[in-house]
C-alpha positions in Angstrom: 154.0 41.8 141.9 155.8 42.5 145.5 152.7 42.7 147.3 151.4 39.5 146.1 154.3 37.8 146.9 155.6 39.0 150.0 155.9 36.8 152.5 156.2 39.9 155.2 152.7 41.1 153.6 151.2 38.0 154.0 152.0 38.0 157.7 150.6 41.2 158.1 147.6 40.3 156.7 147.1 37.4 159.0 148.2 39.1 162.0 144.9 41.8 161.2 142.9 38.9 160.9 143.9 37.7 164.2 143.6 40.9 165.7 140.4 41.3 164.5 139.6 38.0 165.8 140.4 38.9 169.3 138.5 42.1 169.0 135.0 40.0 167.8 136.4 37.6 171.1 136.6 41.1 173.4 133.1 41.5 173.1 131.7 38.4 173.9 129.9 38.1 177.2 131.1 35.5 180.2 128.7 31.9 179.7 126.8 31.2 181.9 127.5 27.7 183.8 124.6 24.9 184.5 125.1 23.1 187.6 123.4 20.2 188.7 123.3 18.7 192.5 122.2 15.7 195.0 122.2 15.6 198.0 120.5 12.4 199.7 120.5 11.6 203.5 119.2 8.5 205.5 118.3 7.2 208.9 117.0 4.2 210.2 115.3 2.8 206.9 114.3 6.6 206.6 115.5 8.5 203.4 115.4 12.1 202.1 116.9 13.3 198.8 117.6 16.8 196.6 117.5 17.5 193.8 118.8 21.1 192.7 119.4 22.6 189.1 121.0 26.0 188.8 121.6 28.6 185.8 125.1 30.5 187.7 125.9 34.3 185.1 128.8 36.0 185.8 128.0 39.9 185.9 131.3 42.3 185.2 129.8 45.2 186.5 133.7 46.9 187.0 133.6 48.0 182.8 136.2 45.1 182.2 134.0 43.9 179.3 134.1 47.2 177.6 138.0 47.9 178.7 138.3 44.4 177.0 136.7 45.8 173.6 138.6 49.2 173.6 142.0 47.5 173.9 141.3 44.7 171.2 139.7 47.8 168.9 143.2 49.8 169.8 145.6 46.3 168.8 143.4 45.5 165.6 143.9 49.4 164.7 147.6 49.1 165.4 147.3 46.0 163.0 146.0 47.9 160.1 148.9 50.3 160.8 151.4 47.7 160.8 149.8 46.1 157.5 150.0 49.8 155.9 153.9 49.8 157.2 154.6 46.6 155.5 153.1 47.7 152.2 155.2 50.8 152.3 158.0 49.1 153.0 158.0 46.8 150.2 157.0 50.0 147.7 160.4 51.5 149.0 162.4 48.5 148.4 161.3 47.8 144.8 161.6 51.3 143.8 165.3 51.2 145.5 166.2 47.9 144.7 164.7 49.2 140.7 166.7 52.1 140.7 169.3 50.0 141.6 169.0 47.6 138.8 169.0 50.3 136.5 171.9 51.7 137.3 174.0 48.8 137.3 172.6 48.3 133.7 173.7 51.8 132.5 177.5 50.9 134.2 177.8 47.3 132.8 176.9 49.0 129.4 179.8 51.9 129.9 181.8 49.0 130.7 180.9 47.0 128.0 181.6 50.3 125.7 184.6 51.2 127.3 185.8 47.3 126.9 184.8 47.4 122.6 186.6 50.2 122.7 190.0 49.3 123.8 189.7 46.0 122.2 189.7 48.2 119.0 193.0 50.6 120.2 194.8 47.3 121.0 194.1 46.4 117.6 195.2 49.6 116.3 198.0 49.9 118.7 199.0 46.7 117.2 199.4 47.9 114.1 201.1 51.0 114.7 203.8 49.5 116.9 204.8 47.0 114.0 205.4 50.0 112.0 207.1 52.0 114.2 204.3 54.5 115.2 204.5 53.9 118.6 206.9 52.8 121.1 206.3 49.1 123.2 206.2 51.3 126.3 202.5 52.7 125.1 201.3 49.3 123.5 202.0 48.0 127.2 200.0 50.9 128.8 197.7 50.7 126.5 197.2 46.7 127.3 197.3 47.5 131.0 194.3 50.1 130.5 192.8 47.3 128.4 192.9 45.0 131.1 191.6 47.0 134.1 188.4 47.8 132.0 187.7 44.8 131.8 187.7 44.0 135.1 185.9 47.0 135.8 183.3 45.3 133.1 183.4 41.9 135.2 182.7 44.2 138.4 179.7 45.7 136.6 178.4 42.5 135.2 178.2 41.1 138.9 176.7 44.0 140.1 174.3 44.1 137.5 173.0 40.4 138.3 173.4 40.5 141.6 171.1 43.7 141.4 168.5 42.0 139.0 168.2 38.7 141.2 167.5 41.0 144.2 164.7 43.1 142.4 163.7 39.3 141.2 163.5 38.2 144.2 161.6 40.5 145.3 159.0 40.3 142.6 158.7 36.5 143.4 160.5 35.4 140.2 162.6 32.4 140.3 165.9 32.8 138.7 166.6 31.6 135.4 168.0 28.1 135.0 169.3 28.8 131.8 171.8 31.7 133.3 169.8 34.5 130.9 168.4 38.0 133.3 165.4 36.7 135.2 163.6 40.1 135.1 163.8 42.7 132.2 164.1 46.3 133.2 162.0 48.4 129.9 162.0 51.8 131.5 163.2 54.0 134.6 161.9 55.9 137.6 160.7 59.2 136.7 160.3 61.9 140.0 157.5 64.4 140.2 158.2 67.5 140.6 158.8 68.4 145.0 157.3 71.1 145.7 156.9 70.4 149.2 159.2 72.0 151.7 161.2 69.6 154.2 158.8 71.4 157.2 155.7 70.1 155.1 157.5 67.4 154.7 158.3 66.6 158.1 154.4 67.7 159.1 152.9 65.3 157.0 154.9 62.5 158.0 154.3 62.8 162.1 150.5 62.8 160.6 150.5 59.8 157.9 153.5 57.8 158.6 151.7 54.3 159.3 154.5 52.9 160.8 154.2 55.9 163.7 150.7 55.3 163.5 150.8 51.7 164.7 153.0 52.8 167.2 150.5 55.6 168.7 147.4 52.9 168.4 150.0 50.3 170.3 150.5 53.1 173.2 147.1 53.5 173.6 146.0 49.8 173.3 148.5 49.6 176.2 146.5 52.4 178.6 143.5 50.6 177.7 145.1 47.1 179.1 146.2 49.4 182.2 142.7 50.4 182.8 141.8 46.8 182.0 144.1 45.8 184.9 142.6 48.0 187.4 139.3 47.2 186.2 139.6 43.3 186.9 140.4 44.3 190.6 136.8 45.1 190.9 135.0 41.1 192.2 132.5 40.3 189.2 129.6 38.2 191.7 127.8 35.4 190.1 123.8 35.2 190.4 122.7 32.0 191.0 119.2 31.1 190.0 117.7 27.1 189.5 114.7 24.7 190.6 114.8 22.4 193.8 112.9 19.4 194.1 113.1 17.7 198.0 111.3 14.0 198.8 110.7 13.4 202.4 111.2 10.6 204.6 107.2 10.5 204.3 107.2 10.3 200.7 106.0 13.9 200.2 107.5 15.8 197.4 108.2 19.1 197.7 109.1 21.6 194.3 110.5 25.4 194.5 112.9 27.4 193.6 116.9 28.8 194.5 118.4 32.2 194.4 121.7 33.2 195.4 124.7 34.9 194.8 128.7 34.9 195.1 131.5 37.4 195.1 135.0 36.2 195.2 136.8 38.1 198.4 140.2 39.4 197.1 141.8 38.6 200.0 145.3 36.6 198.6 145.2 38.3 194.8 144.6 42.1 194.6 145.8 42.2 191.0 148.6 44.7 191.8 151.3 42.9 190.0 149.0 43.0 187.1 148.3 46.5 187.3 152.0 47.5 187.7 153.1 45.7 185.0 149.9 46.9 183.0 150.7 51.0 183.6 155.0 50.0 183.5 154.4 48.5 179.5 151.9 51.2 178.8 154.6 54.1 179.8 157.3 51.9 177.5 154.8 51.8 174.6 154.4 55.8 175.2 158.2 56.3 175.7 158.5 54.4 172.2 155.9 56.6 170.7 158.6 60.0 171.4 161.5 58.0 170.0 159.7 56.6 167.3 158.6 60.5 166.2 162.3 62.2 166.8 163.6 59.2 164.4 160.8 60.3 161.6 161.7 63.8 162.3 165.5 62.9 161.7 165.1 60.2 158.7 162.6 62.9 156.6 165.3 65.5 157.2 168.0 63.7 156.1 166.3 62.0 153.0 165.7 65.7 152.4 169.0 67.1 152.7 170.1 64.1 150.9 167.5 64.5 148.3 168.5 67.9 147.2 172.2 67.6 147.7 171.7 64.7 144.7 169.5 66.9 142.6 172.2 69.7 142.4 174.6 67.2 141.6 172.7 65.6 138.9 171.6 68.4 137.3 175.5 70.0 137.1 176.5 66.5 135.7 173.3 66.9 133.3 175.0 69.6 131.7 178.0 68.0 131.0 176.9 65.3 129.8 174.5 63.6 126.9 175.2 63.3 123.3 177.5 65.9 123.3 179.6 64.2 125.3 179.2 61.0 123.8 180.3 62.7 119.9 183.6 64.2 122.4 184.4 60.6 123.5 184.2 59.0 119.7 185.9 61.8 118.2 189.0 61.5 121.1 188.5 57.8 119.6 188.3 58.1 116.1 191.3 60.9 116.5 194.1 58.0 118.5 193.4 55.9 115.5 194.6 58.3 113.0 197.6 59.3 115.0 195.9 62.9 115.4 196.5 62.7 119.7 198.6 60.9 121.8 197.8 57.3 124.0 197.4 59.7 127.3 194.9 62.1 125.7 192.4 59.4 124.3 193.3 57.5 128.2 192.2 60.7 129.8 189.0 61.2 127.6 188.2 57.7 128.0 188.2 57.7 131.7 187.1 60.9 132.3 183.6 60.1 129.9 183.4 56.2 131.8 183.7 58.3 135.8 181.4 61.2 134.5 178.6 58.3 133.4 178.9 55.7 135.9 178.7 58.8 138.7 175.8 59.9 137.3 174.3 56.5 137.4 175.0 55.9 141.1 173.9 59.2 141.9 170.9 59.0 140.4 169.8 55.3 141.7 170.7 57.1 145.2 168.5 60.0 144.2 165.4 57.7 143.6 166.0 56.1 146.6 166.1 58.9 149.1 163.0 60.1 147.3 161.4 56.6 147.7 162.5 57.2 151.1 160.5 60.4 151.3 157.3 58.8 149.7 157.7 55.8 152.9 157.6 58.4 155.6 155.3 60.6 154.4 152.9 58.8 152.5 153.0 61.3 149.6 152.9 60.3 145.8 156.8 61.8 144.6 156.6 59.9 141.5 
């Protein structure tokens, strides 16, 4: 649904088709020009005319046709490249801004828990103070703890629309007029297995990374429009070839034929500006290449890192966590409303449950993200 609503996509594709325009353009060879002429003298009642028609081609004997053909090829490569980039790009942002989504869903629901749940203490706490159970000091704390949850449940609620309209808009869904959630989220992100190691890693994306690749087919586009440069230095003469027809002053008609040729003298213009600047963007374009490739070097390291620093973390929360845990958290519950432990032990089992989940939920949307990362560089299938 991103793809065909992209806007950046679209671009792309029009810029390949424009490319490849100018490539089918490259090839083309010079017109030739028709040219018509009269010349017509007199003298004393005496008159003699010309008539000459002539078919002038423009020969590019210097390669600049074929320098012209290998530099378009090069650009409407880099296009492709470039279209490949921008499809990557967009796969990463869904699956980020997905993850995302998700996760914000999983907090605002611990929120909404959290916020049922002290709405049922309060009610409890209510109770117990009028009978003496507990003193107003605790039914204030309690209240207080009521009333930062939910806030922390407002927090989560924005961040969880705010994080659906963004994965909406990305999808090209409108937003709903009628305030409901314009997208519905039905499952999650589930990694495959890596097995890759971060220098297999880092190997495959200096070989598949499209957005490197464009950058490679750029640099050499640009030492093709170098040799273009140098090339177009070279005079391309003009063969000049036609019919004459001459009337004499005696009325005699006379028919035959013209030949000729012209080479332009480079005598003002030797193209060296042209070639300077040609060779000067073709170096920057090389120099961008190198930077380009220590940044994919860098970012596939650090999504690694990243990537497995997450995983450990995950799985130690994994352990802790689950239905287990949720039992603990409604026993802690179901224990402060029989009096069995105090306000501050079901507080602390209550907190410690709603920072234990919403970590793991921000963990793990940053998890699928620096493994979406991953999949952008190198062009591998992690999921």
């Amino acid at each position: 649904m991103a793809r065909r609503a992209s806007p950046e996509l679209a671009a792309a594709r029009e810029a390949l088709a424009a490319a490849q325009g100018r490539e089918r353009q490259a090839g083309a060879f010079p017109n030739p020009v028709l040219a018509y002429g009269r010349e017509q003298t007199s003298r004393t009642g005496e008159t003699s005319s010309q008539n000459i028609v002539t078919l002038d081609q423009p020969l590019e004997i210097g390669g600049q046709r074929g320098a012209r053909r290998q530099a378009a090829g090069l650009a409407r490569g880099a296009s492709e490249a470039r279209l490949a980039t921008a499809a990557a790009r967009i796969d990463y942002e869904v699956a980020r801004s997905y993850a995302t989504a998700v996760a914000a869903e999983r907090r605002a629901r611990l929120a909404e828990e959290a916020a049922q749940a002290f709405g049922k203490a309060q009610r409890v706490s209510q109770v117990r103070l009028a009978g003496g159970d507990v003193s107003g000091y605790q039914n204030r704390r309690l209240q207080l703890e009521a009333a930062r949850y939910a806030a922390l449940r407002l927090e989560a609620l924005v961040a969880r629309d705010s994080a659906v309209r963004t994965l909406a808009s990305l999808i090209g869904l409108s937003d709903s007029a009628d305030g409901r959630s314009p997208v519905r989220l039905v499952d999650t992100l589930t990694p495959a297995p890596l097995t890759l190691p971060m220098d297999s890693l880092v190997t495959r994306a200096l070989a598949s990374r499209a957005e490197l690749q464009a950058a490679q087919l750029d640099a050499q586009a640009g030492l093709a429009e170098a040799r273009l440069a140098r090339a177009e230095r070279i005079p391309t003469p003009v063969l000049s070839g036609g019919f004459k027809n001459e009337r004499l002053t005696t009325g005699e008609t006379l028919n035959g034929f013209v030949a000729g040729v012209s080479l332009p003298l480079p005598l003002w213009d030797g193209r060296g500006g042209a070639v300077q600047a040609a060779q000067a963007d073709a170096a920057r374009r090389t120099a961008e290449v190198e930077g380009l490739r220590r940044q994919t070097i860098r970012e596939v390291q650090t999504a690694f890192a990243a990537h497995q620093a997450l995983a450990g973390q995950l799985a130690a929360l994994d352990a802790q966590l689950g239905d287990e845990a949720m039992k603990a958290r409604r026993a802690a519950e179901a224990a402060y409303g029989e009096g069995e432990i105090s306000l501050l032990e079901w507080l602390d089992s209550v907190r410690a449950y709603q920072e234990a989940e919403a970590a793991h939920a921000t963990l793990w949307a940053e998890y699928i993200a620096r493994r979406a990362a991953l999949e952008r560089a190198t062009g591998a299938t992690l999921f």
